[in-house]
Every structure is written in C-alpha cells, then in structure tokens.
C-alpha positions as CSV (number, residue, x, y, z in Angstrom):
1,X,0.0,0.0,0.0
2,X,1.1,3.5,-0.7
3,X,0.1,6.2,1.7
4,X,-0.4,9.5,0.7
5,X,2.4,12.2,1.1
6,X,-0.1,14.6,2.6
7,X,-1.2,11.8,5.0
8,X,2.4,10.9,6.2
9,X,3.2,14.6,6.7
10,X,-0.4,15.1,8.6
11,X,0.6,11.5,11.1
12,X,4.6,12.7,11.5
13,X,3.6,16.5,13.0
14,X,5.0,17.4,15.5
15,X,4.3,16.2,19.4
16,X,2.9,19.3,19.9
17,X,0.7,19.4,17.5
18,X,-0.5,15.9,18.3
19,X,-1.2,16.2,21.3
20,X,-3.2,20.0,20.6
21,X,-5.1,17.7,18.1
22,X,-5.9,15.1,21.1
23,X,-3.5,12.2,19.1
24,X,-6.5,11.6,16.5
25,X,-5.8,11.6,13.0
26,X,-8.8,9.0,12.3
27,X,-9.5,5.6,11.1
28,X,-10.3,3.9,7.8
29,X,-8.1,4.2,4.1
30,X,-6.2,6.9,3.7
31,X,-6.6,6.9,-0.3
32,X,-10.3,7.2,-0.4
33,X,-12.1,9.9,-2.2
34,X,-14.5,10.3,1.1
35,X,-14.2,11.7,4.3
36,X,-16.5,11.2,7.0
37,X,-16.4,13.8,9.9
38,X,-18.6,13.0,12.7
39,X,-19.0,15.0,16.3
40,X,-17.5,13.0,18.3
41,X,-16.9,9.4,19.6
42,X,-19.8,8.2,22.0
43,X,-17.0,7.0,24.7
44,X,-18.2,6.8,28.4
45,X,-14.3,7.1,30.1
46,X,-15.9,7.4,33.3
47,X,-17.8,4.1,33.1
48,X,-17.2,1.9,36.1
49,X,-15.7,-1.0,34.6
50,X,-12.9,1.2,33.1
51,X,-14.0,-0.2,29.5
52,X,-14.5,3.1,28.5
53,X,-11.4,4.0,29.1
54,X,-9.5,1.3,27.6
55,X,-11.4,1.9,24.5
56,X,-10.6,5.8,24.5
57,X,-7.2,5.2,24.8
58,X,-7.4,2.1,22.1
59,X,-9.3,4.6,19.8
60,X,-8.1,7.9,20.7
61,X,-5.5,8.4,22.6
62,X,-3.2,5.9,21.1
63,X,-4.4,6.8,17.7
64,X,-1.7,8.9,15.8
65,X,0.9,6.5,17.4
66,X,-1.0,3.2,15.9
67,X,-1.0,5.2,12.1
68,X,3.2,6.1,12.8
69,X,3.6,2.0,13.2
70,X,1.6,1.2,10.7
71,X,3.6,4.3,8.2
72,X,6.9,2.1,9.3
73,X,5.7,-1.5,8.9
74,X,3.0,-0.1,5.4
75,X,0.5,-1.9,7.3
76,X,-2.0,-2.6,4.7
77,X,-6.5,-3.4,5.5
78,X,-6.1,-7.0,4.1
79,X,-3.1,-7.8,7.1
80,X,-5.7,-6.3,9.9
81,X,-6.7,-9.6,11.9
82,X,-10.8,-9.9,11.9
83,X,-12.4,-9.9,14.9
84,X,-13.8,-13.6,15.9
85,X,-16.5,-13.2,18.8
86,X,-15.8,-16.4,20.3
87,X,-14.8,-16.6,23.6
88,X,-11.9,-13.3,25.0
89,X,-9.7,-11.6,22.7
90,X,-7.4,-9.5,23.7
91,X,-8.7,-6.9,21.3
92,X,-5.8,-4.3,21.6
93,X,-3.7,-6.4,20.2
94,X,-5.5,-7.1,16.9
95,X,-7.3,-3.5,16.7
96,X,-5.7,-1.3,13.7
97,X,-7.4,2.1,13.4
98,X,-6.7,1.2,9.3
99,X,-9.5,-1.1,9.5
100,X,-11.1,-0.7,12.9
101,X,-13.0,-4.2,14.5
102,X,-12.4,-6.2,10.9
103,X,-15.3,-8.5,10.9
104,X,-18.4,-6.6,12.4
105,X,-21.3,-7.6,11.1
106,X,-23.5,-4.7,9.7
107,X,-26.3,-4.6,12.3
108,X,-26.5,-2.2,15.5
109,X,-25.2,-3.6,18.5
110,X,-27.6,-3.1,21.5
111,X,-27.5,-4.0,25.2
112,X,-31.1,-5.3,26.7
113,X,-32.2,-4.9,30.1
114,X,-34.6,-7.1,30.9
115,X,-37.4,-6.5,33.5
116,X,-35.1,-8.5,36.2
117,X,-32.3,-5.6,35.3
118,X,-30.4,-8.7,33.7
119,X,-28.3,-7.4,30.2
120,X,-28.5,-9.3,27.0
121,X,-26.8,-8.6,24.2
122,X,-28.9,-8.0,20.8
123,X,-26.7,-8.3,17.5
124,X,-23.7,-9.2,19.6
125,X,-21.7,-9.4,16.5
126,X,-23.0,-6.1,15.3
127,X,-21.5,-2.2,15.5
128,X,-23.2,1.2,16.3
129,X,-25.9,2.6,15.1
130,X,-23.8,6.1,13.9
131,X,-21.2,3.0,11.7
132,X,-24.4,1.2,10.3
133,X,-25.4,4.4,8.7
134,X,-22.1,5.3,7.8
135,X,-22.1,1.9,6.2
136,X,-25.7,2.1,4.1
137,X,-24.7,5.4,2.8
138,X,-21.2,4.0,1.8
139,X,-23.3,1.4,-0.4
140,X,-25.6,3.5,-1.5
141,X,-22.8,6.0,-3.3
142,X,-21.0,3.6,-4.6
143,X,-24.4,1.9,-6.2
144,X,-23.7,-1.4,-4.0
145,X,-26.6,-3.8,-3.0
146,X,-27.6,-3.3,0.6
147,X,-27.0,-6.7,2.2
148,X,-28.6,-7.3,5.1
149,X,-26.1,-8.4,7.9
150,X,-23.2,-8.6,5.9
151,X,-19.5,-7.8,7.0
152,X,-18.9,-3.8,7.7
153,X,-16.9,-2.6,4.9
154,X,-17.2,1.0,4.2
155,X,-13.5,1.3,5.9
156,X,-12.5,0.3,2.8
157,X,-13.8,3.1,0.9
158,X,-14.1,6.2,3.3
159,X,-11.8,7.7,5.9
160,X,-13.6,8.8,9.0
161,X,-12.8,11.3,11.5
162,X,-14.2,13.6,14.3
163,X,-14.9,17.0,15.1
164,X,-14.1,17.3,18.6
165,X,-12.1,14.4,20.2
166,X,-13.8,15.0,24.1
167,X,-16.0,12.5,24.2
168,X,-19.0,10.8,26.6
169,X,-21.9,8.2,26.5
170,X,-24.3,10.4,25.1
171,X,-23.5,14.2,23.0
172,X,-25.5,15.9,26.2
173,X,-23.2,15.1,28.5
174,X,-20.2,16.6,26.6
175,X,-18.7,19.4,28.6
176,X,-19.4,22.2,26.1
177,X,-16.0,24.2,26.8
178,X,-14.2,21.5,26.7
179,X,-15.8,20.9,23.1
180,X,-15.1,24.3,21.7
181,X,-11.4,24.3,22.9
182,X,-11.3,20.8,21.1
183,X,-13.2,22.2,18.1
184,X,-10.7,25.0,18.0
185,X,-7.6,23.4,18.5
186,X,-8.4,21.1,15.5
187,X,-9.1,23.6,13.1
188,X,-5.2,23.5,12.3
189,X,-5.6,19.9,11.5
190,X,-8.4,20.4,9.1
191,X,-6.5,22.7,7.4
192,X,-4.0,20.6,6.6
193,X,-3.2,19.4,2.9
194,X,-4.5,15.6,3.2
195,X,-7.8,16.7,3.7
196,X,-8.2,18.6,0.2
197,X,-7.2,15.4,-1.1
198,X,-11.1,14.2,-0.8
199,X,-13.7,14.7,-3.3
200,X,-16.6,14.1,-1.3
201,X,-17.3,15.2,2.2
202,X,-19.6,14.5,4.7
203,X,-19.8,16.6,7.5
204,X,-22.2,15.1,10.0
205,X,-21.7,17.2,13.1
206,X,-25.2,19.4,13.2
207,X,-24.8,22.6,14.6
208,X,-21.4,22.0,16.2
209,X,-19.7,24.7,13.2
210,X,-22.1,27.7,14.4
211,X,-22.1,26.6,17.9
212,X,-17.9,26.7,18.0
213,X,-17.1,29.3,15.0
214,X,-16.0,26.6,13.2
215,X,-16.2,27.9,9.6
216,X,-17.1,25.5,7.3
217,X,-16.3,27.7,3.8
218,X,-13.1,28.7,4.7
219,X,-11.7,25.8,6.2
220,X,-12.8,23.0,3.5
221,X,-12.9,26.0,0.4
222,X,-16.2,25.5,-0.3
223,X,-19.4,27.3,-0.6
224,X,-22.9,27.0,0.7
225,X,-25.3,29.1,-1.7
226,X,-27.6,29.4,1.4
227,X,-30.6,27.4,1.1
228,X,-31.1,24.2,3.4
229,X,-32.4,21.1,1.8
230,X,-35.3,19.4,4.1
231,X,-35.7,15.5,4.0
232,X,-38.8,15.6,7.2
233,X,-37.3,16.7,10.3
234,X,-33.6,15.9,8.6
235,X,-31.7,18.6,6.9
236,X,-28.3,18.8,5.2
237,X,-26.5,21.9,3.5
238,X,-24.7,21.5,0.5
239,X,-21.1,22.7,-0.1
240,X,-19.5,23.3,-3.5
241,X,-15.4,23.8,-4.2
242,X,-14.3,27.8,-4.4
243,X,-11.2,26.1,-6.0
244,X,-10.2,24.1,-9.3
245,X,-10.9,20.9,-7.1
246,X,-13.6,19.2,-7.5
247,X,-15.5,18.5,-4.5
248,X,-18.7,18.5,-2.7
249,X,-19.1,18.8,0.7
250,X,-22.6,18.0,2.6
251,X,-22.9,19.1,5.9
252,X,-25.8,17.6,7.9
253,X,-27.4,15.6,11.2
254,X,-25.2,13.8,12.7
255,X,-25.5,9.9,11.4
256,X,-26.6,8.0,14.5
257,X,-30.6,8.3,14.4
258,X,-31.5,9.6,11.2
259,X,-33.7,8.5,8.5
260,X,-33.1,6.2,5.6
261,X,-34.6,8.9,3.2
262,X,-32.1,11.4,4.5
263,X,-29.1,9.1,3.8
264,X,-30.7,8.3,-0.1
265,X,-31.3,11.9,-0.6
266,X,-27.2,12.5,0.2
267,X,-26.3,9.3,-1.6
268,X,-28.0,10.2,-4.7
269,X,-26.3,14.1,-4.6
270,X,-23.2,12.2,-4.3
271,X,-23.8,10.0,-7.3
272,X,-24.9,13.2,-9.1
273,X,-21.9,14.6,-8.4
274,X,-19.1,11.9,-8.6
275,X,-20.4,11.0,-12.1
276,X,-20.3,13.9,-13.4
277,X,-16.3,14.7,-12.6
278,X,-16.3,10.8,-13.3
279,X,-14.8,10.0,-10.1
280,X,-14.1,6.4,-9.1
281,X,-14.9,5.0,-5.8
C-alpha cells in the first residue's frame, strides 16, 4: 500500500501538534475519495468498569501513534486480523485504526435490560448505530446492493474522523467548553493538505460549526449558496469547491438516528456529483 504524502506529513507533526489535536488523525483508508467527519466518539471514560477508558485510549489516545507503526511497517486493511466473537480476545492487540473491529457484522449492537435488570446482548456481533449508517450510505454512493447483515466494509472506501475528540456516553453530557477548545484546536488539522485530497465530504456534526465558529467555507474551500435542503425533520446543507478541485461537501445531522430517506437523498447528490467529474470509488 502506498500512503499518501499529505497523509504521512499530517501523522509525522510534530508532538505538539498531536497532542493539541488530542492524538487523532482517524481511522479507515487513507486513499479514499471520502471523508467522513462525525461530532465526536460516543466514549463513556468514566464508566465503572474502566471499559471506556480502555477503549478511549485504544481509539483515541493511542491513535496517531497506531498510524506512525503502521507508516513504518505499510501496514495494509487486508493484514488487519478480523475480529472472531468467540470466547476473550485480547482486542488491543488485533485493533488497527486502518480497518477498525475487521469482521463486524453490519447490524446495530444493543444491550437489553430485561425486567429482572439482567443485560443481553442484541446483535452481539454487530456495531453502532452512527457505523451502520455510515455503512448504508457508503453502499448507496458507490451503487452497491444493501445486504442485510453482511461484513462492515465502508473502511475500505471512506476515511472517518471527528470533530471534537472530548467524548462521553451520550453528545448531552459533553462538557461544552471542553468541546469548543477541542473544536478550536483542530481547526489547524483540518487545514492541513491531506484533507483537500477528498472529493466528497460529509460533515455530520449538526450545529457544532455555528455553535464553536467553526467555519465551514473557509476551512474546506467551499461554498454554501444558502438554502437548506429538508428531508422531514432531517436537513443537510450542500457545499460546492471555491477552488479548481472538485469537491462537494454535505454538511448535515449527525449519522446516529436519522432516517433512511435522508441518507438516499445524500447518496443520490453524491452519485450526481461523482459522475459527473467521473470519479471512481
């Protein structure tokens, strides 16, 4: 595999700038034409087992550090071990932010409590609800047959990232100045060459930009002609290059519980779009 230049600059910055970015660079392939950019990561780290925190630091914290090995050893998706849900697996040591939990199966993963206050596991094999939209929009741009319960893939084709890396169970619970120094400290990161690499943009964050004077236009060199598209109670804004690039970006809800008409209403302006400037997927 052969990384991008303007991704092996953006994973070798400096300490400092690392650690102002909070260590996240992001997770999926680094050649893909699209770039997911979601809030934030729904992370309890105060959770009483600790699991939270394990998986912030597995996710997060350790993140820029896991791309540097895998820049020294080209690490490519197809040597990532899958995930095989049988019995303990010391996860860390098979998790590769290149192709995060290989082997997911694309349902949502839910945790039951029963009227005993007992917890069962539904789709046990199965990811989050923000992924499995991330995935049906992924097949829906690139024309693909939805399968039902198939293998999570969309790593493949799209590189994801996040807004603001402070994170917590639920978006409510996010200290909100802790967010906006996070918001602002990444600006410099979005700024940086590997993300004009991408032709198509999502920007699933909702009113985090306004809320944190994050500015959209001048940050991605786009343009917004002002009028919101309305899909129900869903709404997305989109974006149009200010440069020679070619590039659409589509700022909307943020992909967790949203509907299936708002992600084929953004899959088809995708297709629109990526045929037109006949770009391959």
């Amino acid at each position: 595999m052969i990384y991008p230049k303007e991704f092996e600059n953006l994973v070798n910055s400096t300490p400092e700038e690392l650690n102002k970015w909070g260590n996240l660079i992001g997770w999926g392939n680094p050649n893909a034409h699209i770039l997911i950019i979601g809030k934030e990561s729904a992370i309890p780290k105060d959770d009483e087992g600790m699991q939270g925190l394990k998986q912030y630091i597995r996710e997060i914290a350790s993140n820029s550090t896991q791309w540097k090995n895998n820049l020294c050893n080209n690490i490519t998706q197809d040597r990532v071990v899958s995930i095989q849900f049988k019995g303990v697996e010391d996860i860390d040591s098979i998790y590769n932010p290149i192709y995060p939990y290989k082997g997911q199966i694309n349902c949502v993963r839910r945790i039951h409590k029963d009227k005993d206050g007992y917890n069962s596991i539904i789709g046990e094999r199965g990811t989050s609800s923000t992924w499995y939209y991330y995935q049906k929009l992924c097949d829906l741009i690139r024309e693909q047959s939805l399968i039902k319960d198939k293998k999570i893939d969309f790593h493949r084709f799209v590189f994801t990232t996040e807004l603001s890396v402070i994170t917590a169970k639920y978006s409510k619970n996010v200290d909100k100045i802790e967010r906006n120094k996070s918001i602002y400290n990444r600006t410099s990161f979005f700024k940086k060459d590997f993300f004009n690499r991408f032709s198509i943009i999502i920007l699933a964050v909702g009113h985090y930009p306004k809320e944190n004077d994050f500015n959209i236009e001048s940050i991605f060199h786009t343009k917004w002609n002002g009028a919101t598209c309305k899909v129900g109670r869903y709404w997305y804004n989109p974006h149009h290059s200010t440069t020679n690039t070619a590039r659409l970006l589509i700022h909307t809800n943020q992909l967790s519980m949203v509907s299936d008409a708002l992600i084929k209403e953004i899959a088809d302006r995708c297709i629109e779009f990526k045929n037109s400037y006949k770009i391959e997927l």
